[in-house]
CHARMM-style PDB file with segment names, atoms N, HN, CA, C and O in Angstrom:
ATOM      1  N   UNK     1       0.835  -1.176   0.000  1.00  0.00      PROA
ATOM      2  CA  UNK     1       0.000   0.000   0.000  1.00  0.00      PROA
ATOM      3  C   UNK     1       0.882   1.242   0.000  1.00  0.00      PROA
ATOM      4  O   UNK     1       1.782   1.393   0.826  1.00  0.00      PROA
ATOM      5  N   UNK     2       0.607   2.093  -0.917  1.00  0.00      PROA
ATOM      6  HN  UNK     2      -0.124   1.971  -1.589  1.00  0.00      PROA
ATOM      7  CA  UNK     2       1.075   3.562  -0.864  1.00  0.00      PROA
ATOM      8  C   UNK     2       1.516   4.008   0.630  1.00  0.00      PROA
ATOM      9  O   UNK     2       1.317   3.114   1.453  1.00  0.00      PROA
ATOM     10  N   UNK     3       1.931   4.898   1.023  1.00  0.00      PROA
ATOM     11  HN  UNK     3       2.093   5.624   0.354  1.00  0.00      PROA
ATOM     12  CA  UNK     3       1.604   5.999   1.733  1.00  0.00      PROA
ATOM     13  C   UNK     3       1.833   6.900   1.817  1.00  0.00      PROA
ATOM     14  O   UNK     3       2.864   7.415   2.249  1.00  0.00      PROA
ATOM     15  N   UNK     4       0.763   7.412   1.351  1.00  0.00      PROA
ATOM     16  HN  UNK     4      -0.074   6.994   0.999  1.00  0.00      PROA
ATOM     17  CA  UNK     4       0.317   9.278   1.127  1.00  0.00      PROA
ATOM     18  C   UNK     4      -0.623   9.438   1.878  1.00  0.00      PROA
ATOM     19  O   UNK     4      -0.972   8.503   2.599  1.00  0.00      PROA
ATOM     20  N   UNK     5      -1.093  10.308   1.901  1.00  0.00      PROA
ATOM     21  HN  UNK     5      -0.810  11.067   1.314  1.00  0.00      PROA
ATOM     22  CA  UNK     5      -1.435  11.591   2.735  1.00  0.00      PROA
ATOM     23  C   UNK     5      -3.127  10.961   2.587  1.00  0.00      PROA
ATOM     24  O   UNK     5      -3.578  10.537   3.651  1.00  0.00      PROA
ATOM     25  N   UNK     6      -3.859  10.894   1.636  1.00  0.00      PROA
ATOM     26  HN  UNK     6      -3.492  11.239   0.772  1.00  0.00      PROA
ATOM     27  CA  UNK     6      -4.977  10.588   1.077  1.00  0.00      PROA
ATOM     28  C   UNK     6      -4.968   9.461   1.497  1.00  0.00      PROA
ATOM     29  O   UNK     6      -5.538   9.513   2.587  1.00  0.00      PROA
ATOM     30  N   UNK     7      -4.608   8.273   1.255  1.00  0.00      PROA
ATOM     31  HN  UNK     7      -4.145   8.231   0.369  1.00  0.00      PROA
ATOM     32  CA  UNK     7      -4.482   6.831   1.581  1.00  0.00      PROA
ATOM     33  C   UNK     7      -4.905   6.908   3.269  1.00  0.00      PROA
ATOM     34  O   UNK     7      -5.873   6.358   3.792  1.00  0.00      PROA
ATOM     35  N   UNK     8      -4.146   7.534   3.756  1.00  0.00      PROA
ATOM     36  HN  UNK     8      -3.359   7.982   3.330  1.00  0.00      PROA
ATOM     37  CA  UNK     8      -3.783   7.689   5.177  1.00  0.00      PROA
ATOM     38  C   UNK     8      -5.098   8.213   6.059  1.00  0.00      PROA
ATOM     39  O   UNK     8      -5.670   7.631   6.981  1.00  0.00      PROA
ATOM     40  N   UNK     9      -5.336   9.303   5.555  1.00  0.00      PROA
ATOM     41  HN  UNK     9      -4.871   9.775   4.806  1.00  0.00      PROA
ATOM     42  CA  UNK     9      -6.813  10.042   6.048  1.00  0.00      PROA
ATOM     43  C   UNK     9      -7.707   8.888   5.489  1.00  0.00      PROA
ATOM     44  O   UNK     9      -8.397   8.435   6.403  1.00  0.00      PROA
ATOM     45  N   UNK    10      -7.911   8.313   4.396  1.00  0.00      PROA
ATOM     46  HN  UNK    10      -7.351   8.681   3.653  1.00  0.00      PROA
ATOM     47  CA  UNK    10      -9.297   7.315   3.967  1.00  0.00      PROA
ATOM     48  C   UNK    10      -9.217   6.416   4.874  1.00  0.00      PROA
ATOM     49  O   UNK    10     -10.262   6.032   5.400  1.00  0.00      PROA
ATOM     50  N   UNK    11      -7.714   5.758   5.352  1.00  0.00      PROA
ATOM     51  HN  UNK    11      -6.865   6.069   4.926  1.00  0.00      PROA
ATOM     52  CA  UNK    11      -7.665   4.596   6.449  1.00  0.00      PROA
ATOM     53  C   UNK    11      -8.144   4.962   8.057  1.00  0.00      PROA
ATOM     54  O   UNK    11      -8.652   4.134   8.812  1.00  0.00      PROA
ATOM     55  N   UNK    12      -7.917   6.131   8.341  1.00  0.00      PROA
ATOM     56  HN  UNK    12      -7.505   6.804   7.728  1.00  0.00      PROA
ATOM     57  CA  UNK    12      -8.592   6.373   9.301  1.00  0.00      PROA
ATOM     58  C   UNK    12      -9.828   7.075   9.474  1.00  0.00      PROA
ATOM     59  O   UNK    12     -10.151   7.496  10.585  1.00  0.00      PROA
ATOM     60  N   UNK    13     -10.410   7.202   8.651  1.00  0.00      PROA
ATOM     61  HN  UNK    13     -10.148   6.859   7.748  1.00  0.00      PROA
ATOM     62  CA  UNK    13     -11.581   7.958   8.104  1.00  0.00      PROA
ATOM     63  C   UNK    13     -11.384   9.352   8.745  1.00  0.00      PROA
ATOM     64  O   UNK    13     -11.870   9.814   9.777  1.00  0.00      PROA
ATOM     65  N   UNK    14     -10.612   9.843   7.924  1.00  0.00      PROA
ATOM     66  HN  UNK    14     -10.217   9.468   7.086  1.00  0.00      PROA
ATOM     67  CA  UNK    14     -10.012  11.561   8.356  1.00  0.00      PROA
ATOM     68  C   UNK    14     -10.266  12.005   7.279  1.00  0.00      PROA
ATOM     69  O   UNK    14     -10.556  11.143   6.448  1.00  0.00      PROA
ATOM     70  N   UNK    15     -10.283  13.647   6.731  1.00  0.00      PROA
ATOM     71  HN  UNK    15     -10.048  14.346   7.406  1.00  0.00      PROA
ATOM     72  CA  UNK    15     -10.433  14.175   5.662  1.00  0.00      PROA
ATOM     73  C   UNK    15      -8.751  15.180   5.198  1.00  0.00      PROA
ATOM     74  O   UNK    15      -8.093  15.939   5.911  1.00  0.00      PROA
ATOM     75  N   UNK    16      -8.587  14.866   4.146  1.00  0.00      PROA
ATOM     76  HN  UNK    16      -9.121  14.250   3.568  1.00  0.00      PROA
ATOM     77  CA  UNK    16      -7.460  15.651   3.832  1.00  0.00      PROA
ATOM     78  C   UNK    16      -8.039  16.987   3.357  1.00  0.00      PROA
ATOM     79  O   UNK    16      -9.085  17.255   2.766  1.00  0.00      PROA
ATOM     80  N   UNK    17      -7.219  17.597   3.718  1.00  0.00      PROA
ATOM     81  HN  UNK    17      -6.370  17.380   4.198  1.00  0.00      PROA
ATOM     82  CA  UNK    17      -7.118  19.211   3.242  1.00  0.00      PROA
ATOM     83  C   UNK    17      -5.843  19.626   2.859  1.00  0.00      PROA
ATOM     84  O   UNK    17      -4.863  19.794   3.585  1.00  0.00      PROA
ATOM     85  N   UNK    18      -5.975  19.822   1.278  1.00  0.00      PROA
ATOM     86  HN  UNK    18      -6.771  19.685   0.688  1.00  0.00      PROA
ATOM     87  CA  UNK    18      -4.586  20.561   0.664  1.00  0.00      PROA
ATOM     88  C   UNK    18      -4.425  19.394  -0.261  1.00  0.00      PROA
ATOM     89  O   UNK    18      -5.236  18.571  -0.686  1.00  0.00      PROA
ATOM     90  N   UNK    19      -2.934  19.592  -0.478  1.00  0.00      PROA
ATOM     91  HN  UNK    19      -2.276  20.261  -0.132  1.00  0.00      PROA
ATOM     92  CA  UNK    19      -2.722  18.740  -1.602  1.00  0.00      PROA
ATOM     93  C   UNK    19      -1.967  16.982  -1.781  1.00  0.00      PROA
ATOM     94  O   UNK    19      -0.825  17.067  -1.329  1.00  0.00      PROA
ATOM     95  N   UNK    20      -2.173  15.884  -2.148  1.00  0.00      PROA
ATOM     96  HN  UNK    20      -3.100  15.814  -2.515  1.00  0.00      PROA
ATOM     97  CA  UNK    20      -1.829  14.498  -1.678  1.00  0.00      PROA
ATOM     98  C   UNK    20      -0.257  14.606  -1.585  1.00  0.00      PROA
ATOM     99  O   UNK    20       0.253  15.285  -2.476  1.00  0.00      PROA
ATOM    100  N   UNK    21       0.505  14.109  -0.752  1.00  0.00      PROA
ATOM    101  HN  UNK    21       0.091  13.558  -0.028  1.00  0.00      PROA
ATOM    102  CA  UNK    21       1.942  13.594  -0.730  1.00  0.00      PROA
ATOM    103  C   UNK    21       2.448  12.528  -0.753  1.00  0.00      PROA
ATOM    104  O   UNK    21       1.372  11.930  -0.756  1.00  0.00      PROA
ATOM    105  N   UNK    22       3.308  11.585  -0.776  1.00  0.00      PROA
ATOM    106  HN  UNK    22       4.182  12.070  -0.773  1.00  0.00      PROA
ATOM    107  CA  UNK    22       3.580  10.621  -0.245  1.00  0.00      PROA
ATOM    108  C   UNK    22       4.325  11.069   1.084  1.00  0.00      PROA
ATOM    109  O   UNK    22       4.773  12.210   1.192  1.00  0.00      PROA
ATOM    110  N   UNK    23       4.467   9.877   2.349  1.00  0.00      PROA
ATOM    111  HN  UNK    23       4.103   8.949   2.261  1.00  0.00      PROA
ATOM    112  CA  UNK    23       5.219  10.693   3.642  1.00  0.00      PROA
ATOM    113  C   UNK    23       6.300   9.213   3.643  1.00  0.00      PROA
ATOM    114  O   UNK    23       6.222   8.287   2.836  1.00  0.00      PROA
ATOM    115  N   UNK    24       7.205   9.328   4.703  1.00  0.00      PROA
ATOM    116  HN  UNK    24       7.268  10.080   5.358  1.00  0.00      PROA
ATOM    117  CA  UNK    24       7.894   8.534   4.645  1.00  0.00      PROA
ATOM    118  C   UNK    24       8.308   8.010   5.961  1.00  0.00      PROA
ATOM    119  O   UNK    24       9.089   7.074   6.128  1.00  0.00      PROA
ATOM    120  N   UNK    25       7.572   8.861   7.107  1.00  0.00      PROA
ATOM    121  HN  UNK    25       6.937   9.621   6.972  1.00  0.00      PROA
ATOM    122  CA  UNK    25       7.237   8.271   8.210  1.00  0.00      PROA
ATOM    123  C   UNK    25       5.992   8.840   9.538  1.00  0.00      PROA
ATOM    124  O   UNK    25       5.669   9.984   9.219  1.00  0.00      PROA
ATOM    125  N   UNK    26       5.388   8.499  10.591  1.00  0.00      PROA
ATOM    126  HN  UNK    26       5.650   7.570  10.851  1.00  0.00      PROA
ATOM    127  CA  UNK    26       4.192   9.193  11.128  1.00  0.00      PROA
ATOM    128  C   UNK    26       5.377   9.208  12.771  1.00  0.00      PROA
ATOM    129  O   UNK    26       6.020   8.271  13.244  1.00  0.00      PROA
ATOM    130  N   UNK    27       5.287  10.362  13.160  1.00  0.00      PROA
ATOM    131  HN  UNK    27       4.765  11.123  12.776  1.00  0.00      PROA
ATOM    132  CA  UNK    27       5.968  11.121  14.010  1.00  0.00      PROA
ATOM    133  C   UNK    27       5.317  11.710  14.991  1.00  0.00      PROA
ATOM    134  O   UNK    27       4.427  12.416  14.518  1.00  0.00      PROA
ATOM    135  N   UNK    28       5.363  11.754  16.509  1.00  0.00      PROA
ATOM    136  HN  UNK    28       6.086  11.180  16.893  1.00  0.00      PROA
ATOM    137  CA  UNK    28       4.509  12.141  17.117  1.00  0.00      PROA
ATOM    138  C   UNK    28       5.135  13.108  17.961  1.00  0.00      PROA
ATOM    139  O   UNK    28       4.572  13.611  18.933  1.00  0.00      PROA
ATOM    140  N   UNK    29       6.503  13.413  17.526  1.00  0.00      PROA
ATOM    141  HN  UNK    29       6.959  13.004  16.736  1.00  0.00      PROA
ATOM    142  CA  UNK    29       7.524  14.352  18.064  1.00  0.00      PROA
ATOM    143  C   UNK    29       7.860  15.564  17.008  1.00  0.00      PROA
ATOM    144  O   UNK    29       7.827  15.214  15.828  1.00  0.00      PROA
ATOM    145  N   UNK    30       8.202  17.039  17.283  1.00  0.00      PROA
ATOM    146  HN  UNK    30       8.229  17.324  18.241  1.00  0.00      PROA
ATOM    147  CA  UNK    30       8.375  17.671  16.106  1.00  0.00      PROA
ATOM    148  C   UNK    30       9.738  17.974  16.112  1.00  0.00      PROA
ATOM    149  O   UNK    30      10.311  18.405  15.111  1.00  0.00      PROA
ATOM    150  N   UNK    31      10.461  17.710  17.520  1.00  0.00      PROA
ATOM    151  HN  UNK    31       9.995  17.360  18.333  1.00  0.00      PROA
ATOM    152  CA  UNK    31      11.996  18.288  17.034  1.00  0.00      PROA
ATOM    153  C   UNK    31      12.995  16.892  16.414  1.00  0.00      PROA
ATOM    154  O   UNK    31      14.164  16.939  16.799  1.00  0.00      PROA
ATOM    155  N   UNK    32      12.837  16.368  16.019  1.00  0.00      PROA
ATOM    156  HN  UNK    32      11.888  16.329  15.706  1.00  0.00      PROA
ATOM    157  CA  UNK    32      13.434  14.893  15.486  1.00  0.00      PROA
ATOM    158  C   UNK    32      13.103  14.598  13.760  1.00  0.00      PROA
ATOM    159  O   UNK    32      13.730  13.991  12.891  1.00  0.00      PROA
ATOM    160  N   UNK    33      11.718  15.398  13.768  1.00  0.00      PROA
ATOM    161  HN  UNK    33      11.209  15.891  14.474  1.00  0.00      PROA
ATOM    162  CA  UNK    33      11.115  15.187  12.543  1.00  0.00      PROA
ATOM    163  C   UNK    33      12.066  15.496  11.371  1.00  0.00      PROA
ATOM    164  O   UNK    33      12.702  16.539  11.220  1.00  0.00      PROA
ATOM    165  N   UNK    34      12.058  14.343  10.512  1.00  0.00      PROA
ATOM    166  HN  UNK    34      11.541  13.496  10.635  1.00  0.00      PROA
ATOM    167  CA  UNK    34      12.885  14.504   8.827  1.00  0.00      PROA
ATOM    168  C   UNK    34      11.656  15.031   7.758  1.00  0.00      PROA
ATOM    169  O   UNK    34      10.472  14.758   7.561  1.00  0.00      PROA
ATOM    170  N   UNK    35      12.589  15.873   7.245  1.00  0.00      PROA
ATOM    171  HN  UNK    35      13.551  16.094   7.406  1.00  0.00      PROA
ATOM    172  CA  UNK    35      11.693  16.274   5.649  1.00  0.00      PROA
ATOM    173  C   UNK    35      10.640  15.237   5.413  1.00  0.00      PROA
ATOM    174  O   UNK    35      11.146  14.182   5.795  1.00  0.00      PROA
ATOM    175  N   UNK    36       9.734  15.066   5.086  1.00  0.00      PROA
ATOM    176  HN  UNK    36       9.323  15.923   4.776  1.00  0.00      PROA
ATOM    177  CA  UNK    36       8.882  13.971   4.417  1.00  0.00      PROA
ATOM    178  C   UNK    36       8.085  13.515   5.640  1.00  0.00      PROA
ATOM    179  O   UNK    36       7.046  12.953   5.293  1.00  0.00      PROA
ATOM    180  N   UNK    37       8.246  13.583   6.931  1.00  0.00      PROA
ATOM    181  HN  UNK    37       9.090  14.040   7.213  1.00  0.00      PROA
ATOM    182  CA  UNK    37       7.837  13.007   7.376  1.00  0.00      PROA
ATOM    183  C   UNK    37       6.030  13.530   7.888  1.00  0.00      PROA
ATOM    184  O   UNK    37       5.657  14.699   7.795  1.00  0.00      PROA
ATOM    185  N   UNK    38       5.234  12.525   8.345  1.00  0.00      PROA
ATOM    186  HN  UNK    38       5.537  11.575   8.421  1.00  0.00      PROA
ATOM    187  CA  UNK    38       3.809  13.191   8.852  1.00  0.00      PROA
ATOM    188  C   UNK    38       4.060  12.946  10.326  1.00  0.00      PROA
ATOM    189  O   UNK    38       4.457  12.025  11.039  1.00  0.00      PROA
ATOM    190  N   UNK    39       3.406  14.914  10.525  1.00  0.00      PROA
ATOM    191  HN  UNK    39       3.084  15.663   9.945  1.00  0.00      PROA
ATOM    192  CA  UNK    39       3.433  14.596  11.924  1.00  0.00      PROA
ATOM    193  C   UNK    39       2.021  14.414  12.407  1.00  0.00      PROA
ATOM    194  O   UNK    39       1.011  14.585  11.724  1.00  0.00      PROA
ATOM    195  N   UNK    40       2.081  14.009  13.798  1.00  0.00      PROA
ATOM    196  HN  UNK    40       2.901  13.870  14.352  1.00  0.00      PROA
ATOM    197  CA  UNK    40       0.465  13.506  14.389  1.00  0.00      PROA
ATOM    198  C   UNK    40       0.741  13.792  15.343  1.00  0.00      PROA
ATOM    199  O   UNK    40       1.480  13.284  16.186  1.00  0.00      PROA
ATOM    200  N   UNK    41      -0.318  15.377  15.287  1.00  0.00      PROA
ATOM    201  HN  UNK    41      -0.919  15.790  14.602  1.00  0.00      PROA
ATOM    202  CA  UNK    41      -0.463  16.240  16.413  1.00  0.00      PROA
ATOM    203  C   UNK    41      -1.392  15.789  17.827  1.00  0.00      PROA
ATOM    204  O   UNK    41      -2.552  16.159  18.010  1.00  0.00      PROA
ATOM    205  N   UNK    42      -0.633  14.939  18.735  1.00  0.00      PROA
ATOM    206  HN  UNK    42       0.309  14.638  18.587  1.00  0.00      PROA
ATOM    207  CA  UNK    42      -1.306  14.306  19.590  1.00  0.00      PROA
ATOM    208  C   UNK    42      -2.044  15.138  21.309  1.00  0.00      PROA
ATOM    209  O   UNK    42      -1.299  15.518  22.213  1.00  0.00      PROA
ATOM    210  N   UNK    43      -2.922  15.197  21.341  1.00  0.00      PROA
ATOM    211  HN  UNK    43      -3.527  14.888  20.607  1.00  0.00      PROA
ATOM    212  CA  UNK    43      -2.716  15.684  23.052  1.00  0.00      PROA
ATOM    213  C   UNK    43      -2.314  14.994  23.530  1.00  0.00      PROA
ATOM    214  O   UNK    43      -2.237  13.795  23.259  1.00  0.00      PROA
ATOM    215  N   UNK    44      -1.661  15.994  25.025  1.00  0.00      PROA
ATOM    216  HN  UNK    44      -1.724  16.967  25.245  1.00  0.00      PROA
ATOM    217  CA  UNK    44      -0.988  14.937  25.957  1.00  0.00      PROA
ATOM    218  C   UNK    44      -1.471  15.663  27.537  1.00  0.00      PROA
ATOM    219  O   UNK    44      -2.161  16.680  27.466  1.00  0.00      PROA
ATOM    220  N   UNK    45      -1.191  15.258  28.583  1.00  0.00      PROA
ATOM    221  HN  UNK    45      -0.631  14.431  28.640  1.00  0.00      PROA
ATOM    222  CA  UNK    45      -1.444  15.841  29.873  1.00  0.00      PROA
ATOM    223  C   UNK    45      -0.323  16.871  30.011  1.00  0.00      PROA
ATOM    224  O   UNK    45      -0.599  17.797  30.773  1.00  0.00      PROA
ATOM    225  N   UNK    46       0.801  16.905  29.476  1.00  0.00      PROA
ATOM    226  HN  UNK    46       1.025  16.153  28.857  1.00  0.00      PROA
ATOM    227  CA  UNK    46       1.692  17.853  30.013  1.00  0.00      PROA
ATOM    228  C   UNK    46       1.824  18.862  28.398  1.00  0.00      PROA
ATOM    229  O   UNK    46       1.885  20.086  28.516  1.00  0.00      PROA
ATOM    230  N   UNK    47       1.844  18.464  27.504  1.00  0.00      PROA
ATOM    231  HN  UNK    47       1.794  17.470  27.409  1.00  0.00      PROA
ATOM    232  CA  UNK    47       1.510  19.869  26.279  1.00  0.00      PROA
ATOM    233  C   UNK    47       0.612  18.796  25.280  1.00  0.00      PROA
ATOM    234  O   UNK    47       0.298  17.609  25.367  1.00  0.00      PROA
ATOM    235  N   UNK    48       0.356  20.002  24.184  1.00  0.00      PROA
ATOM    236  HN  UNK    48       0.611  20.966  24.113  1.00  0.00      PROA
ATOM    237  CA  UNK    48      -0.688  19.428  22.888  1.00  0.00      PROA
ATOM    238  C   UNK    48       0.309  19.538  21.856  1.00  0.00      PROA
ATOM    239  O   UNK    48       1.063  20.509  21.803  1.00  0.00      PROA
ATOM    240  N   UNK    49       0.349  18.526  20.981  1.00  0.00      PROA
ATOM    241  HN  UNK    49      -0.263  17.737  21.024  1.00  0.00      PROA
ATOM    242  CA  UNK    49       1.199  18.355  20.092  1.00  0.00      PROA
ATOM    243  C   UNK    49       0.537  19.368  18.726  1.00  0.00      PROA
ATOM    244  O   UNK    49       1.181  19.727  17.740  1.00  0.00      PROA
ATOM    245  N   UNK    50      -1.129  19.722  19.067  1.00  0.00      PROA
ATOM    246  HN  UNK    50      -1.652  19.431  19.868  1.00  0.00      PROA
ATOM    247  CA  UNK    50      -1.423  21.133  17.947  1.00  0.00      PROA
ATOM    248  C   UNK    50       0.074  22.647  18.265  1.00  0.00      PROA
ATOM    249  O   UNK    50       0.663  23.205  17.339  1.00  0.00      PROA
ATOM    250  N   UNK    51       0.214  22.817  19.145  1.00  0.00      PROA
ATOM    251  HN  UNK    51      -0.264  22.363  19.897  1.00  0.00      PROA
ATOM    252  CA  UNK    51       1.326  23.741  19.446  1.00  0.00      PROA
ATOM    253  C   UNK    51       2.431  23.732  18.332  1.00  0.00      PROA
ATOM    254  O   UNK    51       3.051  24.628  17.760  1.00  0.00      PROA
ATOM    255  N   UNK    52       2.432  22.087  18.237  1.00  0.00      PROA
ATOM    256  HN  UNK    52       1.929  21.359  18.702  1.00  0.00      PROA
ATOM    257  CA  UNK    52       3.982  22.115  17.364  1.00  0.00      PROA
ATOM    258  C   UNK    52       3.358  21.788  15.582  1.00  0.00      PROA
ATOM    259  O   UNK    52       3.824  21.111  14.666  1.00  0.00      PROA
ATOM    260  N   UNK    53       2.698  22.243  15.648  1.00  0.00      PROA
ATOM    261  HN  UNK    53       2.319  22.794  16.392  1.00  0.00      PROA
ATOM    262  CA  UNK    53       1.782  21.647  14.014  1.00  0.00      PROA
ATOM    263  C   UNK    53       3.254  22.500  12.813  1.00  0.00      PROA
ATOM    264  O   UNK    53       3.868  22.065  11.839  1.00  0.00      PROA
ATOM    265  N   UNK    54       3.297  24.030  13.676  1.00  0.00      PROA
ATOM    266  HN  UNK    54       2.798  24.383  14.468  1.00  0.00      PROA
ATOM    267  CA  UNK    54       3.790  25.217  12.832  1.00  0.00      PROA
ATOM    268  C   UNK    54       5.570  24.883  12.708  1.00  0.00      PROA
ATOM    269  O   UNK    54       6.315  25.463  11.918  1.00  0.00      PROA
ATOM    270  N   UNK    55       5.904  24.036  13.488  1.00  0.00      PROA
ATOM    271  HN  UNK    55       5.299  23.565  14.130  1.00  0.00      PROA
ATOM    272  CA  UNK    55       7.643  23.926  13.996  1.00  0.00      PROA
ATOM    273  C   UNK    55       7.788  22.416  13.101  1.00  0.00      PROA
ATOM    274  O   UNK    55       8.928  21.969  12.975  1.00  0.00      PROA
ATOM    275  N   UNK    56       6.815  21.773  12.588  1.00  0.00      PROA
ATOM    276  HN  UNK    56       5.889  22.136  12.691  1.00  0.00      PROA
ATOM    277  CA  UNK    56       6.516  20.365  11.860  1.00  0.00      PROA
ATOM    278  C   UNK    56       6.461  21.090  10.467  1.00  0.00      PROA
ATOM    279  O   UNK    56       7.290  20.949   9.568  1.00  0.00      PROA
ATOM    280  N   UNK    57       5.546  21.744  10.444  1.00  0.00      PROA
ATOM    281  HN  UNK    57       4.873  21.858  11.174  1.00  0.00      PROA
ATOM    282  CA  UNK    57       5.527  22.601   9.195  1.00  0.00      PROA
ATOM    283  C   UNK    57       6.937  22.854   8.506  1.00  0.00      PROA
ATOM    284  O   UNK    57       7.318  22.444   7.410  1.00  0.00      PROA
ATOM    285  N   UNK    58       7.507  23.518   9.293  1.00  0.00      PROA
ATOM    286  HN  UNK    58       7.197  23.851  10.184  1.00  0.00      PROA
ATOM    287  CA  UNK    58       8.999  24.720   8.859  1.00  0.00      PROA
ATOM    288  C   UNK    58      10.408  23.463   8.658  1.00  0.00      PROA
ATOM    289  O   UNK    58      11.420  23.415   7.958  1.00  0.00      PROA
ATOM    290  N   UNK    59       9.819  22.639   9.618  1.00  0.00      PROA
ATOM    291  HN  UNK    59       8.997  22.678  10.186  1.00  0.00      PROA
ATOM    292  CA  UNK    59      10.689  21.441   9.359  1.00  0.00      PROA
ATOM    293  C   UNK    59      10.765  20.496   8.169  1.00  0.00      PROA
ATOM    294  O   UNK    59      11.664  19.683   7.957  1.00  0.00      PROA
ATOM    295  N   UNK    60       9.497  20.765   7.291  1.00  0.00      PROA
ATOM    296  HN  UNK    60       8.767  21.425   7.463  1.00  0.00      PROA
ATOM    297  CA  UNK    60       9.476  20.117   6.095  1.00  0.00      PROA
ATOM    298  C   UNK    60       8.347  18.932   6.182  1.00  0.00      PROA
ATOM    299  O   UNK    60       8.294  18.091   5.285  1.00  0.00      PROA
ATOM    300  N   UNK    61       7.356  18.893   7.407  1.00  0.00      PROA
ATOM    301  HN  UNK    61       7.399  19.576   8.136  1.00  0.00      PROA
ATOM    302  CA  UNK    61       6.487  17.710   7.497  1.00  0.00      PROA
ATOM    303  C   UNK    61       5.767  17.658   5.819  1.00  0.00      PROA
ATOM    304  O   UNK    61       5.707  18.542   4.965  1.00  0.00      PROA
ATOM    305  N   UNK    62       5.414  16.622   5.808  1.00  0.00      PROA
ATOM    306  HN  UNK    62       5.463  15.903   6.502  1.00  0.00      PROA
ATOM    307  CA  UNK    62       4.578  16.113   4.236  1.00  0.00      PROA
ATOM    308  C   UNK    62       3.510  16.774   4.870  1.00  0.00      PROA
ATOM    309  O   UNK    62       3.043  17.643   4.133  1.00  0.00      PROA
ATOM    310  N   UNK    63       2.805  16.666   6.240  1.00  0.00      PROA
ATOM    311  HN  UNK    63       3.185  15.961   6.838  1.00  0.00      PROA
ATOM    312  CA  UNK    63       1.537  17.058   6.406  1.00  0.00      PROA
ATOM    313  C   UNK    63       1.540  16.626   8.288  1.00  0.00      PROA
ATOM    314  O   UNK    63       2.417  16.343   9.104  1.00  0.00      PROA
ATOM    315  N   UNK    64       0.091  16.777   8.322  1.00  0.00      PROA
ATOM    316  HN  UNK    64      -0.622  17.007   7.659  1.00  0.00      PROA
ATOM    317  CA  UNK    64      -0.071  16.599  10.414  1.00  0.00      PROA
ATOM    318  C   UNK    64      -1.295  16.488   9.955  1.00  0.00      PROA
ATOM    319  O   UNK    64      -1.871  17.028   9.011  1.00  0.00      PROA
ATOM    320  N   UNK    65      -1.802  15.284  11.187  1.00  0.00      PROA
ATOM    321  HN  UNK    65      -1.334  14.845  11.955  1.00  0.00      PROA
ATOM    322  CA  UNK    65      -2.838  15.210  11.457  1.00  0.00      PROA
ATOM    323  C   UNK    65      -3.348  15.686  12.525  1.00  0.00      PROA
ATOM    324  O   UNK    65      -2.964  15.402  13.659  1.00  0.00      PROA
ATOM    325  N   UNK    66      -4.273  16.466  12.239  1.00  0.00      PROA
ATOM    326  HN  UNK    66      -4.586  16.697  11.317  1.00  0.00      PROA
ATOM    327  CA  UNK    66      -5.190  17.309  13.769  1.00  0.00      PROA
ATOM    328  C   UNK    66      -6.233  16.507  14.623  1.00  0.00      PROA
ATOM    329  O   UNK    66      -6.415  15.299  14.476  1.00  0.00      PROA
ATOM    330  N   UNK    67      -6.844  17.222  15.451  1.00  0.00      PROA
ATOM    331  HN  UNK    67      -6.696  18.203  15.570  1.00  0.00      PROA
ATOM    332  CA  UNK    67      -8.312  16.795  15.376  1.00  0.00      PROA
ATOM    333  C   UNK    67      -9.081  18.171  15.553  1.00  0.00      PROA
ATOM    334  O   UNK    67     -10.310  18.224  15.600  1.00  0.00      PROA
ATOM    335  N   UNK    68      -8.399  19.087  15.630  1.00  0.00      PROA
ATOM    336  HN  UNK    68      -7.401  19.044  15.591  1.00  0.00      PROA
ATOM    337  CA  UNK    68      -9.258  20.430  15.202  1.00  0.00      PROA
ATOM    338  C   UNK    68      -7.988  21.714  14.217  1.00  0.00      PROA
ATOM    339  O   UNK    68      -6.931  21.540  13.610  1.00  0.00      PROA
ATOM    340  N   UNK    69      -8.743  22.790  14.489  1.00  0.00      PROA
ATOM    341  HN  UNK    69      -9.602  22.932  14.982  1.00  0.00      PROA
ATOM    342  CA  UNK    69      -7.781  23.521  13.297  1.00  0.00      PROA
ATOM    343  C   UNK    69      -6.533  24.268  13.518  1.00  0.00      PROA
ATOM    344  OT1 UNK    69      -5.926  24.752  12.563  1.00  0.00      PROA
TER     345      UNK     69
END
């Protein structure tokens, strides 16, 4: 199976927004993150991984998954 961005959201029944990628790994950390990779913006009890959506971004993520905007 592929994995892109589209593939990925249909498997979890998520909706993509923007444009399909392929990624090359799912990351739940943003300072470690490689070019290509998807991050998955997780809550946690001590921070929210939405915080780091923008530092995943600049880092070159393929994309992040939310659960809000």
């Amino acid at each position: 199976m592929k994995r892109t961005l589209a593939v990925f959201a249909d498997c979890c029944g998520g909706r993509l927004e923007g444009a399909d990628a392929a990624f090359a790994a799912v990351v739940i950390d943003s300072r470690p993150l490689s070019a290509g990779d998807l991050f998955a913006a997780l809550p946690g009890t001590r921070t929210d991984g939405h915080e780091f959506v923008g530092a995943a971004g600049a880092a070159g993520a393929a994309g992040a998954v939310v659960s809000r905007p």
